[in-house]
PDBQT receptor file of N, H, CA, C and O in Angstrom, charges set to zero:
ATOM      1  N   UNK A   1       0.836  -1.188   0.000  1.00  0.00    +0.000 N 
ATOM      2  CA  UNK A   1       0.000   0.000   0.000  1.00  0.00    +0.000 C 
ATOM      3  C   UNK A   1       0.881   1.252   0.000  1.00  0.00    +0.000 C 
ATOM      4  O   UNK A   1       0.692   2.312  -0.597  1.00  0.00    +0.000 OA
ATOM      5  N   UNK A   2       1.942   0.870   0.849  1.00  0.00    +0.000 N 
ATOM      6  H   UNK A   2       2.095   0.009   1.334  1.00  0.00    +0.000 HD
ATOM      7  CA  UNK A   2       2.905   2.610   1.094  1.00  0.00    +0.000 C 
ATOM      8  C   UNK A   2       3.432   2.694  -0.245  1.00  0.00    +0.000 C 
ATOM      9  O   UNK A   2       3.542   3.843  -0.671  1.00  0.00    +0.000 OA
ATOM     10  N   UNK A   3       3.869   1.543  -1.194  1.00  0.00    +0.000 N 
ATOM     11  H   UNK A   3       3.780   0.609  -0.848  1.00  0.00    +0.000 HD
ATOM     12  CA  UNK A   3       4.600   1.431  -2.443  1.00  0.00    +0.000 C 
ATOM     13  C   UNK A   3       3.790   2.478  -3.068  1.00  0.00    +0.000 C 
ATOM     14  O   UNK A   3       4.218   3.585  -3.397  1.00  0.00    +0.000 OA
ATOM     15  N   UNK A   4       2.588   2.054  -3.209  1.00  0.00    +0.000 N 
ATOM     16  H   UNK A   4       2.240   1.155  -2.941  1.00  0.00    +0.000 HD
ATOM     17  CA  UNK A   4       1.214   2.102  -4.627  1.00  0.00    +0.000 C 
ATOM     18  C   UNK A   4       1.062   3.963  -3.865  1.00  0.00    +0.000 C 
ATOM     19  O   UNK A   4       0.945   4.792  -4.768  1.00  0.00    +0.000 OA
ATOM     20  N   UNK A   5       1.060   4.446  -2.738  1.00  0.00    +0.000 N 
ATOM     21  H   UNK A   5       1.156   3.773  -2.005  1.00  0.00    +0.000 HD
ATOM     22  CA  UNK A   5       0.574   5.693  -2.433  1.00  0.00    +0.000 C 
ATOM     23  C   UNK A   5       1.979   6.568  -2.579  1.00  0.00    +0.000 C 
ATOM     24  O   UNK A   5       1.793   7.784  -2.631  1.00  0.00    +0.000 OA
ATOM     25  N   UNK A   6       3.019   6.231  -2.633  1.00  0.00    +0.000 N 
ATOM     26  H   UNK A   6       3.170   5.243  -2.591  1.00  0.00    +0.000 HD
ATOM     27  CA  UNK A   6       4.219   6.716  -2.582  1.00  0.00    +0.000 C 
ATOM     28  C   UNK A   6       4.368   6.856  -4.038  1.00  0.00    +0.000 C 
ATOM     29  O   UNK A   6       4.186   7.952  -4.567  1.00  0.00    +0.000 OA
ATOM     30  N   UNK A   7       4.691   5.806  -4.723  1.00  0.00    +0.000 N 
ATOM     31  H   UNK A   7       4.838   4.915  -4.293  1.00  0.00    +0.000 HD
ATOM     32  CA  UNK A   7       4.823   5.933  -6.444  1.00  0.00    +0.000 C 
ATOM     33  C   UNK A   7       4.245   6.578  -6.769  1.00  0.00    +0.000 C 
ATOM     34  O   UNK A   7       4.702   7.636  -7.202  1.00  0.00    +0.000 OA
ATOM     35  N   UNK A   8       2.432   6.236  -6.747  1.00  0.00    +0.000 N 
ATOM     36  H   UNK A   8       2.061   5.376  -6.395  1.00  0.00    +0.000 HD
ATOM     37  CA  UNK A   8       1.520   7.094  -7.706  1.00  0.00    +0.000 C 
ATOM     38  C   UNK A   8       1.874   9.033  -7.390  1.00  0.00    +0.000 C 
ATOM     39  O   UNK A   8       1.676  10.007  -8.117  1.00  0.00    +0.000 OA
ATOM     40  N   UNK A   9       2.269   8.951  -6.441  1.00  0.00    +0.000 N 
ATOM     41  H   UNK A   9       2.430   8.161  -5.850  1.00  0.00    +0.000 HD
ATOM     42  CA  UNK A   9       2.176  10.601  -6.286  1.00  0.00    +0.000 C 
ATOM     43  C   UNK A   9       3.299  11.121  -6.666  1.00  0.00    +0.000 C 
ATOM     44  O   UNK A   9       3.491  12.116  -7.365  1.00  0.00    +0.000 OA
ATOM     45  N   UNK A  10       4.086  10.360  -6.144  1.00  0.00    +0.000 N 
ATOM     46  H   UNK A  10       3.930   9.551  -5.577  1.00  0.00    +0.000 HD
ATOM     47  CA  UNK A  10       5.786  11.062  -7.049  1.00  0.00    +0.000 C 
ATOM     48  C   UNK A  10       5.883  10.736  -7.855  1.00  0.00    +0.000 C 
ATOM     49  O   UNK A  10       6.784  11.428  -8.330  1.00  0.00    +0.000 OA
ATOM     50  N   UNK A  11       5.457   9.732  -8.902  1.00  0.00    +0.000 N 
ATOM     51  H   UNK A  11       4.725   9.170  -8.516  1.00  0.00    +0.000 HD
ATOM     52  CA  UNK A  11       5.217  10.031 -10.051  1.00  0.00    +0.000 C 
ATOM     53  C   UNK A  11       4.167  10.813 -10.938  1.00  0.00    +0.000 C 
ATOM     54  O   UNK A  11       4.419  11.100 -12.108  1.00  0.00    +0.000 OA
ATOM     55  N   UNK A  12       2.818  11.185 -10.236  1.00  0.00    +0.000 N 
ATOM     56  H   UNK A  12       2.613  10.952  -9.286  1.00  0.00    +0.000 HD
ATOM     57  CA  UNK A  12       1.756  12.220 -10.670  1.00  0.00    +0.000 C 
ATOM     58  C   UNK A  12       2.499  13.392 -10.603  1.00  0.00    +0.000 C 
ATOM     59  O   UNK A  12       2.575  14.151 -11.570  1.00  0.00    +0.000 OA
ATOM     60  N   UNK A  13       3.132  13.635  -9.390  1.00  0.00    +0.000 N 
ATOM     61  H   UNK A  13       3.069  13.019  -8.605  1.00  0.00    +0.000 HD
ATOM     62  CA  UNK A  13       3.627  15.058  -9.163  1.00  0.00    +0.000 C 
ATOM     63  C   UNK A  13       4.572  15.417 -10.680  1.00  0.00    +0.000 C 
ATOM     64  O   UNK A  13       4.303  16.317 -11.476  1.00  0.00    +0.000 OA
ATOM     65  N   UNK A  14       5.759  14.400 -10.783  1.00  0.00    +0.000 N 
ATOM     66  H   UNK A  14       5.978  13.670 -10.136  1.00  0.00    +0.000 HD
ATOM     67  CA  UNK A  14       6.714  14.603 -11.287  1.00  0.00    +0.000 C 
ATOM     68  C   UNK A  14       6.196  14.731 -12.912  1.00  0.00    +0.000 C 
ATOM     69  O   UNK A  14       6.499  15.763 -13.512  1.00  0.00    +0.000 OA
ATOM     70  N   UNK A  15       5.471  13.751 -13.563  1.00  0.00    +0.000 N 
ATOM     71  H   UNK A  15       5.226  12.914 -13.075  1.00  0.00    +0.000 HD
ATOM     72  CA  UNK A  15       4.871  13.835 -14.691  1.00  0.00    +0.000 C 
ATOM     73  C   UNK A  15       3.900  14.941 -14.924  1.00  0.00    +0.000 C 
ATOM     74  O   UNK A  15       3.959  15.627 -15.944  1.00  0.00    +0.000 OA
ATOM     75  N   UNK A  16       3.093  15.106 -14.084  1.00  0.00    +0.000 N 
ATOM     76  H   UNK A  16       3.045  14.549 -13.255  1.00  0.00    +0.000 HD
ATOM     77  CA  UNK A  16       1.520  16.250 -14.914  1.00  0.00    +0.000 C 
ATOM     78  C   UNK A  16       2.408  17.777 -15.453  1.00  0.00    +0.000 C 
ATOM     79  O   UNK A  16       2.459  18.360 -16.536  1.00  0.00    +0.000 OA
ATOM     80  N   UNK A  17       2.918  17.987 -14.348  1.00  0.00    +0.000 N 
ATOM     81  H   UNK A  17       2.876  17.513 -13.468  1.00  0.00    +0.000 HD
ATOM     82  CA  UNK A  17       3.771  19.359 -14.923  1.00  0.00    +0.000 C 
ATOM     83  C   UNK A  17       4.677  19.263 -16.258  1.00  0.00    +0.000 C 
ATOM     84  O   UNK A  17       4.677  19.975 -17.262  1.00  0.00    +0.000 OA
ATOM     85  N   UNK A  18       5.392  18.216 -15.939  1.00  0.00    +0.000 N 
ATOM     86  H   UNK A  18       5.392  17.638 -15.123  1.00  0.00    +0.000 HD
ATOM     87  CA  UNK A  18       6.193  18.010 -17.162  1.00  0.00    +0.000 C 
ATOM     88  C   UNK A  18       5.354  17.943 -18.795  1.00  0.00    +0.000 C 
ATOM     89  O   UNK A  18       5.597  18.416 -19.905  1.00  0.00    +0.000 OA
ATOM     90  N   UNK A  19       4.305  17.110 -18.223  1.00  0.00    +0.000 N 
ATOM     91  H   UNK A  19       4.108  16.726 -17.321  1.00  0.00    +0.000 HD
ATOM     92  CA  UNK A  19       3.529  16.359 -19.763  1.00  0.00    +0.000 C 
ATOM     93  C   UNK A  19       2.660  17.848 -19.810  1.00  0.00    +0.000 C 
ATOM     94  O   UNK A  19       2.372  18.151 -20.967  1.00  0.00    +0.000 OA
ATOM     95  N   UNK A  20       2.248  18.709 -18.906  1.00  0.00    +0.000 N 
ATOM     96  H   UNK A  20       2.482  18.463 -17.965  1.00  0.00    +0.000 HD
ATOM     97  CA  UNK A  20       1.320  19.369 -19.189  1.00  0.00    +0.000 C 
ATOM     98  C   UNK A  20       2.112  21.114 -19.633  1.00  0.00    +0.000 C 
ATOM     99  O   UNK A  20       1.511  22.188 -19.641  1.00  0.00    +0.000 OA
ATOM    100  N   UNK A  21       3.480  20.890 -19.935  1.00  0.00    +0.000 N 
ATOM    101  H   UNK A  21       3.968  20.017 -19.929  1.00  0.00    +0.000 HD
ATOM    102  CA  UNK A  21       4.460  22.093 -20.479  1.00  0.00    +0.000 C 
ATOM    103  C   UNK A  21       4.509  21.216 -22.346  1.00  0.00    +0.000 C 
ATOM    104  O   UNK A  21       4.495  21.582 -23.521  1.00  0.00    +0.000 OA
ATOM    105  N   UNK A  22       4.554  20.279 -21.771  1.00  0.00    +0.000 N 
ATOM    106  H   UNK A  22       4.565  19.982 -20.816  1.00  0.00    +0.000 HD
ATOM    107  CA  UNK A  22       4.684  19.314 -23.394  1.00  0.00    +0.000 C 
ATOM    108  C   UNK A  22       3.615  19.601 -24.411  1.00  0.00    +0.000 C 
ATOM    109  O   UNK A  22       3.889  19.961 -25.556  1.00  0.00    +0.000 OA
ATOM    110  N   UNK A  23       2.404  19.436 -23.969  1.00  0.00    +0.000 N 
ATOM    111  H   UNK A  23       2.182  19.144 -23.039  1.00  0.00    +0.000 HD
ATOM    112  CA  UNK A  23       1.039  18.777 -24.830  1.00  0.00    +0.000 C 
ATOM    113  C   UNK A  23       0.172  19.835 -24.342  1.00  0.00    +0.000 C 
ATOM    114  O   UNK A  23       0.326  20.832 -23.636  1.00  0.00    +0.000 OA
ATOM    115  N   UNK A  24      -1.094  19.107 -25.149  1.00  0.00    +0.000 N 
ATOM    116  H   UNK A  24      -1.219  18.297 -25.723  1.00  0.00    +0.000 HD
ATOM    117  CA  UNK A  24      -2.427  20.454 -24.627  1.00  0.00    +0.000 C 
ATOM    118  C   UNK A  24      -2.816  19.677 -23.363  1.00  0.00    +0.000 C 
ATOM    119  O   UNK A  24      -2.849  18.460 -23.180  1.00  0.00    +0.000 OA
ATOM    120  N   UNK A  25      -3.272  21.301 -22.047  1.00  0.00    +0.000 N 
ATOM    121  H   UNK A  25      -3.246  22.290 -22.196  1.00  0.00    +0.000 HD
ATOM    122  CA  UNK A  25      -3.928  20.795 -21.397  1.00  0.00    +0.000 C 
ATOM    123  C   UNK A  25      -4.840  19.395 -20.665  1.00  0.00    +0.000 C 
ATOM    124  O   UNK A  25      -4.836  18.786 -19.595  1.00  0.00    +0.000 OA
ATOM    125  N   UNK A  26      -5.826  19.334 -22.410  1.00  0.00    +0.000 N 
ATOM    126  H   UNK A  26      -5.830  19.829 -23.279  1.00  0.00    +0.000 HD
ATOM    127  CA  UNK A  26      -6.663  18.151 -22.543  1.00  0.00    +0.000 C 
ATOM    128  C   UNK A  26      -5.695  16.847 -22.128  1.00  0.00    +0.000 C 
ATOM    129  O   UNK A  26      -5.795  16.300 -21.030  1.00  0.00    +0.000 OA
ATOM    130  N   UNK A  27      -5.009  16.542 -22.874  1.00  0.00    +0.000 N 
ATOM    131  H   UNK A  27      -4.928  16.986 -23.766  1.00  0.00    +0.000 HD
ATOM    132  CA  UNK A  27      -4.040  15.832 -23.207  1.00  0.00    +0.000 C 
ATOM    133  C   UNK A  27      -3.902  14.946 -21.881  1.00  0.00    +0.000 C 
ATOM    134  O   UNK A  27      -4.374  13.888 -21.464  1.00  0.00    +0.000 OA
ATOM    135  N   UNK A  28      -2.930  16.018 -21.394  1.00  0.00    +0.000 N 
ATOM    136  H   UNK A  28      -2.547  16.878 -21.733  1.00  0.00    +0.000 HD
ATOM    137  CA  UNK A  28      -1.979  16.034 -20.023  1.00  0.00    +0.000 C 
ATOM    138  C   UNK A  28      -3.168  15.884 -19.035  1.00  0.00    +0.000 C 
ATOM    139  O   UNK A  28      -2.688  15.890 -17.902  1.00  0.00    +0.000 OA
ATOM    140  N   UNK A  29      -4.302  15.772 -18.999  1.00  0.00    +0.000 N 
ATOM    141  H   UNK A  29      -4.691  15.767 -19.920  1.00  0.00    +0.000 HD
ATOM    142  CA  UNK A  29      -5.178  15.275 -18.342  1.00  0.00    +0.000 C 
ATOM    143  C   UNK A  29      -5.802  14.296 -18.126  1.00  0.00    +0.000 C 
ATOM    144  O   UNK A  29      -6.605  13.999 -17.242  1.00  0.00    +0.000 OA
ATOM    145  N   UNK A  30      -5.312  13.658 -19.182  1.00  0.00    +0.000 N 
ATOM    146  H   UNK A  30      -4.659  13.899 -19.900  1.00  0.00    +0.000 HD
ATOM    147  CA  UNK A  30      -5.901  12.185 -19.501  1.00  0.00    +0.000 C 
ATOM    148  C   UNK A  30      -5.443  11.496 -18.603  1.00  0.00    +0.000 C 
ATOM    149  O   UNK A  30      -6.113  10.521 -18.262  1.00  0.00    +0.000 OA
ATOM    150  N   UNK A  31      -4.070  11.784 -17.875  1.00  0.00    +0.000 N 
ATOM    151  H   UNK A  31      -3.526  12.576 -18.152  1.00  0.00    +0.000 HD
ATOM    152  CA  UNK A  31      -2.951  10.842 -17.080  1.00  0.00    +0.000 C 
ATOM    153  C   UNK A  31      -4.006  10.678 -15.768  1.00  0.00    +0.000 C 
ATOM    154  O   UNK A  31      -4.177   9.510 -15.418  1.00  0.00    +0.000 OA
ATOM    155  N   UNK A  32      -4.812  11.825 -14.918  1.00  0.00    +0.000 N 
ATOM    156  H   UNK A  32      -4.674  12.773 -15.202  1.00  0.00    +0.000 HD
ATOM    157  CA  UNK A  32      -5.308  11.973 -14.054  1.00  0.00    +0.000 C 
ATOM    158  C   UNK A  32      -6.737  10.561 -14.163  1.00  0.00    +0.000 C 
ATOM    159  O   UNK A  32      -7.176   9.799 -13.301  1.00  0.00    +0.000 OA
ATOM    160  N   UNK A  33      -6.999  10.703 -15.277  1.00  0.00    +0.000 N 
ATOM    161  H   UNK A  33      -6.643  11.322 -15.977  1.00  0.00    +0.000 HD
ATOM    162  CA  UNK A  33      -7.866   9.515 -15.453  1.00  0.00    +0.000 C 
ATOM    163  C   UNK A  33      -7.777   8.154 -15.325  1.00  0.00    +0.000 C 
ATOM    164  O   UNK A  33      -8.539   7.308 -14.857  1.00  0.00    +0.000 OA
ATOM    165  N   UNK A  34      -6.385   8.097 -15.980  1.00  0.00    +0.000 N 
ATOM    166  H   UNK A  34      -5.766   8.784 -16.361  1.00  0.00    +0.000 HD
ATOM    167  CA  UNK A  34      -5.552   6.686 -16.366  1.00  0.00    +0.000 C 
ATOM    168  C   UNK A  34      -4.967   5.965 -14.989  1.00  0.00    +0.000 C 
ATOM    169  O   UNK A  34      -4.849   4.739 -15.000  1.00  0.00    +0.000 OA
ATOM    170  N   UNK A  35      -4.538   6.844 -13.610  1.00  0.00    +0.000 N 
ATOM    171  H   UNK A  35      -4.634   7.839 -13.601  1.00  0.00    +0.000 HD
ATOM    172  CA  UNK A  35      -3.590   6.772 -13.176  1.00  0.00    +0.000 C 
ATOM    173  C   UNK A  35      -4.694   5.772 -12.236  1.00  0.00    +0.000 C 
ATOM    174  O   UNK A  35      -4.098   4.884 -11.626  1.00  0.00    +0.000 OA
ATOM    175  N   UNK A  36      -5.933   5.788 -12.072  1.00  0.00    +0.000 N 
ATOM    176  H   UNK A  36      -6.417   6.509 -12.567  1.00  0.00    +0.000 HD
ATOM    177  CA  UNK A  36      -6.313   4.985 -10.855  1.00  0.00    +0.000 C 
ATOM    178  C   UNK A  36      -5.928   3.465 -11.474  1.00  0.00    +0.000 C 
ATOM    179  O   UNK A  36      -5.560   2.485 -10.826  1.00  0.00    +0.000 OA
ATOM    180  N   UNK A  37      -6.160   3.593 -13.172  1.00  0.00    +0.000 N 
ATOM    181  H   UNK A  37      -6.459   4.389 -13.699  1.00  0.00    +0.000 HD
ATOM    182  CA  UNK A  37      -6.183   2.367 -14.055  1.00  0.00    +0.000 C 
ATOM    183  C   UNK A  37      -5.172   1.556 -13.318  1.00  0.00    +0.000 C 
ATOM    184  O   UNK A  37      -5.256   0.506 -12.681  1.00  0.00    +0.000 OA
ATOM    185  N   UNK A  38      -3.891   2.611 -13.688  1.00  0.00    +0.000 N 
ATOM    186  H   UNK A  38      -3.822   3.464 -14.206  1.00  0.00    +0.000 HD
ATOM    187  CA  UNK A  38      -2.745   1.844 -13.800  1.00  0.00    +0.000 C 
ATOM    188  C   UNK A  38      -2.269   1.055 -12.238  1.00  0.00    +0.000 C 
ATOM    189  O   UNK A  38      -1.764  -0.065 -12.152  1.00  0.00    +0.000 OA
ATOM    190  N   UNK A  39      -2.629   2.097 -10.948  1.00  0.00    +0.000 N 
ATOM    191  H   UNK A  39      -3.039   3.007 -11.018  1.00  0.00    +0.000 HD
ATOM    192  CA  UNK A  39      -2.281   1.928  -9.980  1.00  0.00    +0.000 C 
ATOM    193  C   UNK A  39      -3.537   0.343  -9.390  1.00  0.00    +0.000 C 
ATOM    194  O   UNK A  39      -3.250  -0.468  -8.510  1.00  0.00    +0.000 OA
ATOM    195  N   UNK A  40      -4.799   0.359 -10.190  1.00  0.00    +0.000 N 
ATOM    196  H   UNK A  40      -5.032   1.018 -10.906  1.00  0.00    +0.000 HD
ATOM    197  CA  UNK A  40      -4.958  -0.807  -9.967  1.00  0.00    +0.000 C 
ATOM    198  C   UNK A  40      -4.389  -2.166 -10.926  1.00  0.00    +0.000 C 
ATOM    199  O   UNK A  40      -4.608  -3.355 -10.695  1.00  0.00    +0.000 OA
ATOM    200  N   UNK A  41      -3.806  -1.733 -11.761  1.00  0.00    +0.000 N 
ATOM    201  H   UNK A  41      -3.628  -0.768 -11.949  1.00  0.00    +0.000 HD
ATOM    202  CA  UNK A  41      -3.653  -3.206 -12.297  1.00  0.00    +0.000 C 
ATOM    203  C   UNK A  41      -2.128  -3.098 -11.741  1.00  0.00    +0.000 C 
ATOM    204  O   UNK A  41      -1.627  -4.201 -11.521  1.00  0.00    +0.000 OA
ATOM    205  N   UNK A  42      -1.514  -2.273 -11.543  1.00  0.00    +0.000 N 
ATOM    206  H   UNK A  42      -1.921  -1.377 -11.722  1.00  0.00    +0.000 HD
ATOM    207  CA  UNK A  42      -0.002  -2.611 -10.362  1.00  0.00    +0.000 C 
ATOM    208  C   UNK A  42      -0.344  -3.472  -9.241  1.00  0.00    +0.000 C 
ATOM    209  O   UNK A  42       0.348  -4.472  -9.049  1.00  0.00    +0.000 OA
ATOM    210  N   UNK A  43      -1.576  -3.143  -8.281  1.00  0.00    +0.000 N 
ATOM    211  H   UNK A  43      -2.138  -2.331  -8.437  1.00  0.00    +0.000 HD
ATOM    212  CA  UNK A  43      -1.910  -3.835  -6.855  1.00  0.00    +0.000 C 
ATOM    213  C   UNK A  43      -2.049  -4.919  -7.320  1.00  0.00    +0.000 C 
ATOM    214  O   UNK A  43      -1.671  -5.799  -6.547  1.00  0.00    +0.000 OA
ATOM    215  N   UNK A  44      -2.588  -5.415  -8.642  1.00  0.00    +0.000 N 
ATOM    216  H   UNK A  44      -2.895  -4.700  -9.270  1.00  0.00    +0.000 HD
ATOM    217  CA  UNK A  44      -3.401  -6.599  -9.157  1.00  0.00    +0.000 C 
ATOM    218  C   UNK A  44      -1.582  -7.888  -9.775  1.00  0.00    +0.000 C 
ATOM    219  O   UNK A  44      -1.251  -9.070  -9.693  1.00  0.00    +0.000 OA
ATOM    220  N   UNK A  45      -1.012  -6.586 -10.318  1.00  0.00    +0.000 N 
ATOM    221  H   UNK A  45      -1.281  -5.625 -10.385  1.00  0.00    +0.000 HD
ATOM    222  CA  UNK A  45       1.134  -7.142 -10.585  1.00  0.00    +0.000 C 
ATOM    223  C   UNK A  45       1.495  -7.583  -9.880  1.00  0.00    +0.000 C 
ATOM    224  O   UNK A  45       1.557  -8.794  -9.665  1.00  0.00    +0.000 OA
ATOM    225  N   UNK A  46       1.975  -6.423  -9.085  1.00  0.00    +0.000 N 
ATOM    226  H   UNK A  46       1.925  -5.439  -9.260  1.00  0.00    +0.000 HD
ATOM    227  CA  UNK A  46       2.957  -7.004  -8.157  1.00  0.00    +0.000 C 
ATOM    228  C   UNK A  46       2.146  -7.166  -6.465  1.00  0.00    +0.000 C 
ATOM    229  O   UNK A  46       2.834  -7.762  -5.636  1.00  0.00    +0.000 OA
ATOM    230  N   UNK A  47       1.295  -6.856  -6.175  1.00  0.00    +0.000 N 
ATOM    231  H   UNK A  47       0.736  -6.373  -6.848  1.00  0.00    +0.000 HD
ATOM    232  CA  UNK A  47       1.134  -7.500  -4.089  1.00  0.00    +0.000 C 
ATOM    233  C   UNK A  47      -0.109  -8.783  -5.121  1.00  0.00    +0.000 C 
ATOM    234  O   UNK A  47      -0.276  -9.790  -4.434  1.00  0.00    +0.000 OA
ATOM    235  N   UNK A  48      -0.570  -8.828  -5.927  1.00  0.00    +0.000 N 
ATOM    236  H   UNK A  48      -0.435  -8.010  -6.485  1.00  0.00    +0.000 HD
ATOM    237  CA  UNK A  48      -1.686 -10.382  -5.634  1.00  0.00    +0.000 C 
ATOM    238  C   UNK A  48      -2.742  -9.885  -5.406  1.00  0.00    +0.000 C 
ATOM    239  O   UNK A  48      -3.517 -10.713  -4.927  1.00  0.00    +0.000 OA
ATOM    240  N   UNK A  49      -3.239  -8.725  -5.541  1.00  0.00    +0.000 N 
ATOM    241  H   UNK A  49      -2.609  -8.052  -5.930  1.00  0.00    +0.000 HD
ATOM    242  CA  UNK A  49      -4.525  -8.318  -5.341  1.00  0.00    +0.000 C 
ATOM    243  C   UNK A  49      -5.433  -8.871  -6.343  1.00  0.00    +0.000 C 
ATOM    244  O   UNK A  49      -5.270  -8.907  -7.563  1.00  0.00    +0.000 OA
ATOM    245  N   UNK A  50      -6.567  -9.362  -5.535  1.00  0.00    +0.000 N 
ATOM    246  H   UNK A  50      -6.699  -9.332  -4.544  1.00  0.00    +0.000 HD
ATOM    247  CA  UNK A  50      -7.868  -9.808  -6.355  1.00  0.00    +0.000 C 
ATOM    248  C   UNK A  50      -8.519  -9.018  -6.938  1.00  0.00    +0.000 C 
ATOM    249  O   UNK A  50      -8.954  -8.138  -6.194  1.00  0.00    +0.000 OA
ATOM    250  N   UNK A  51      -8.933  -8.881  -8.481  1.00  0.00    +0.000 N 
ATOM    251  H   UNK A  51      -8.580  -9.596  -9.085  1.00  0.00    +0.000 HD
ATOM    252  CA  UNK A  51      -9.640  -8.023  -9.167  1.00  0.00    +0.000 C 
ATOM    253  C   UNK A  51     -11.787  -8.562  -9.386  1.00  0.00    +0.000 C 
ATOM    254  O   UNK A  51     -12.489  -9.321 -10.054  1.00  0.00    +0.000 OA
ATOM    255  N   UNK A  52     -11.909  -7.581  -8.361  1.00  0.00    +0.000 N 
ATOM    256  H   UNK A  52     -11.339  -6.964  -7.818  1.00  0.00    +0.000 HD
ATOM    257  CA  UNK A  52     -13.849  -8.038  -8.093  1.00  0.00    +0.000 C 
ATOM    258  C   UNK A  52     -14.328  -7.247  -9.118  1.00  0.00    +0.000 C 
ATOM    259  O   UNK A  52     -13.594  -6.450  -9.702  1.00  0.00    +0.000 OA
ATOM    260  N   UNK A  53     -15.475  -7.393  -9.384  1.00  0.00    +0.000 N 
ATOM    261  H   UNK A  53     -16.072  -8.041  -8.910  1.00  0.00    +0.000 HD
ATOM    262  CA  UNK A  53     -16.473  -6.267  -9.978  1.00  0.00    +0.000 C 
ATOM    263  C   UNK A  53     -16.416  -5.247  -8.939  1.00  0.00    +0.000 C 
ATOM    264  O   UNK A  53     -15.751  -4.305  -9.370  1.00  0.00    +0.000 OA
ATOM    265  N   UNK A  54     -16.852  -5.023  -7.692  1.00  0.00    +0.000 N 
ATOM    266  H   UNK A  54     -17.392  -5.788  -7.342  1.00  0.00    +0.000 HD
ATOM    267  CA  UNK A  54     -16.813  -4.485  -6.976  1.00  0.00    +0.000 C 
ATOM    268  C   UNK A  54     -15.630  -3.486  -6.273  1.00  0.00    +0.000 C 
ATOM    269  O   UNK A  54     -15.888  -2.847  -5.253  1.00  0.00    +0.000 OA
TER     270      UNK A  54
């Protein structure tokens, strides 16, 4: 859990600014969408987390 809350933010932090000097706005917003994606199919990688409907 400290991994998945530690990564996702130092890497949100470190990326949105960067991608959002890069690209349009829109764009660079998409990451904010994506990022719960990614941070669940990481829990689901690497700790064994079970993926419910729920």
């Amino acid at each position: 859990l400290a991994f998945l809350v530690v990564a996702s933010t130092l890497i949100g932090d470190a990326v949105f600014p960067t991608l959002n000097a890069e690209v349009s706005p829109t764009l660079a917003n998409t990451f904010n969408y994506a990022a719960p994606v990614v941070a669940l199919c990481l829990s689901a990688l690497l700790l064994h987390e079970p993926l419910t409907p729920f």
